[in-house]
C-alpha positions in Angstrom: 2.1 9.9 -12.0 1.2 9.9 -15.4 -2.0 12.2 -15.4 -2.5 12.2 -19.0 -2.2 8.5 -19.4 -4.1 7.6 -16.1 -6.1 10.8 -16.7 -9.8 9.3 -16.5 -9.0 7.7 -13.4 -7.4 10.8 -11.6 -10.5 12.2 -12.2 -12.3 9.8 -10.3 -10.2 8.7 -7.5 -10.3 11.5 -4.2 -7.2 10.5 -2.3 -7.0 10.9 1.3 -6.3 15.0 2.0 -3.2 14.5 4.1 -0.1 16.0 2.7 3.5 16.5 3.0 4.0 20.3 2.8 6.3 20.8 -0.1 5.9 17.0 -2.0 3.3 16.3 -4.2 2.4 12.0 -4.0 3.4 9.3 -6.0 0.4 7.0 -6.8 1.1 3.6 -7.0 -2.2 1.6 -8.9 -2.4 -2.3 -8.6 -4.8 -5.2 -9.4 -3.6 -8.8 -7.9 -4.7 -12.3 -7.3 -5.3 -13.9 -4.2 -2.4 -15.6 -2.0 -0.3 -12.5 -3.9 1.7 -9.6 -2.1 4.6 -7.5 -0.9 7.3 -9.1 1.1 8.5 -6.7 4.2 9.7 -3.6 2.9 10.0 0.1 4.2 9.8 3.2 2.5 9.0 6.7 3.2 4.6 7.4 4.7 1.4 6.8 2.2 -1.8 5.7 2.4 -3.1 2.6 1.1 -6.8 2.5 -0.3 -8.5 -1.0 -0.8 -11.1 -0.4 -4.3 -12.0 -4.0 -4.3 -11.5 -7.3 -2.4 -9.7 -7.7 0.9 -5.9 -7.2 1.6 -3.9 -7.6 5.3 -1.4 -6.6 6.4 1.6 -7.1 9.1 3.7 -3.8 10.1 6.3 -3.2 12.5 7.9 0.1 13.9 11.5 1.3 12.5 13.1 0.3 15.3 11.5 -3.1 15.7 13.2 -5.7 12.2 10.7 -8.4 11.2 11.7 -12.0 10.8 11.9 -12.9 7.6 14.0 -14.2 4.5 14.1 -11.2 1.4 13.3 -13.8 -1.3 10.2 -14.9 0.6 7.1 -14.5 -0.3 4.0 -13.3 2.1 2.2 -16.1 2.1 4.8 -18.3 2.6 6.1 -16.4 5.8 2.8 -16.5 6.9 3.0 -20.0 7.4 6.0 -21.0 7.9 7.8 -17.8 10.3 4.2 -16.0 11.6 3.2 -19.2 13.3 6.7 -19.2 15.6 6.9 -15.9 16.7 6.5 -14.9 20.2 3.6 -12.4 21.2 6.2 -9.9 21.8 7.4 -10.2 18.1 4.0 -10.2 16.1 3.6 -7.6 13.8 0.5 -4.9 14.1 -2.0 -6.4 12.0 -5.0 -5.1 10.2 -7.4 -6.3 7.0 -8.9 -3.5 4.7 -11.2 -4.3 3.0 -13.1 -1.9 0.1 -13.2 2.0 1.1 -10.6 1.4 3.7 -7.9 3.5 4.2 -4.3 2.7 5.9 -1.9 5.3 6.6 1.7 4.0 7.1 4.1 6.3 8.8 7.6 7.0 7.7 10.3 3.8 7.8 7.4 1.5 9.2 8.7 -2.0 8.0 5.6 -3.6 6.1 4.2 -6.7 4.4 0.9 -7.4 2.6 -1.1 -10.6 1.6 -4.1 -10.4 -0.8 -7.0 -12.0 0.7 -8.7 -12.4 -2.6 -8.5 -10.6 -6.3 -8.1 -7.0 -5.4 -7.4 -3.7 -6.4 -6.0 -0.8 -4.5 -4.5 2.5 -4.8 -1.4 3.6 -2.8 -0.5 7.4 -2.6 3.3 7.9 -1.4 3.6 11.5 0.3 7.2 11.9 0.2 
């Protein structure tokens, strides 16, 4: 949250107007190849804003642990554990693609897979 540094940008970029009474976001900037991403992970509720290229991604409720090894990569889940799971144990899935907004509620187990070069902007609300 350097606004100074990232100051330019700040003043082009309108996040989404949802906020956490009482917290002000964390933004969270990031440019990345294709085949790249986030392994499942949780953290507290933000939005995630595709500028360019197409990302997906494969969430899961709190209460509801995804398959998967920690030192895996996306991609490689993808096509090794994805392909295995029963209906009942597929994540929620969704692509977002530029202009596209996700919100991701609080705890919600996540994991995302760049579909080609892209850039994105997450702000974290808590």
């Amino acid at each position: 949250n350097n606004f100074t540094e990232w100051g330019s940008l700040f003043q082009q970029y309108v996040a989404p107007p949802f906020r956490i009474p009482g917290t002000s976001p964390a933004y969270s900037f990031g440019i990345a190849g294709s085949g790249s991403g986030v392994p499942f992970h949780w953290h507290g509720p933000g939005y995630s804003e595709v500028i360019f290229g197409r990302k997906r991604w494969f969430l899961y409720p709190p209460d509801k642990i995804p398959h998967f090894h920690p030192n895996e990569t996306t991609l490689a889940w993808l096509h090794h554990t994805y392909p295995a799971l029963p209906p009942a144990e597929q994540p929620l899935e969704c692509t977002l693609r530029p202009g596209e907004v996700l919100y991701f509620p609080d705890r919600w187990w996540h994991a995302t897979l760049n579909l080609d070069t892209s850039v994105f902007i997450s702000p974290f609300l808590g």
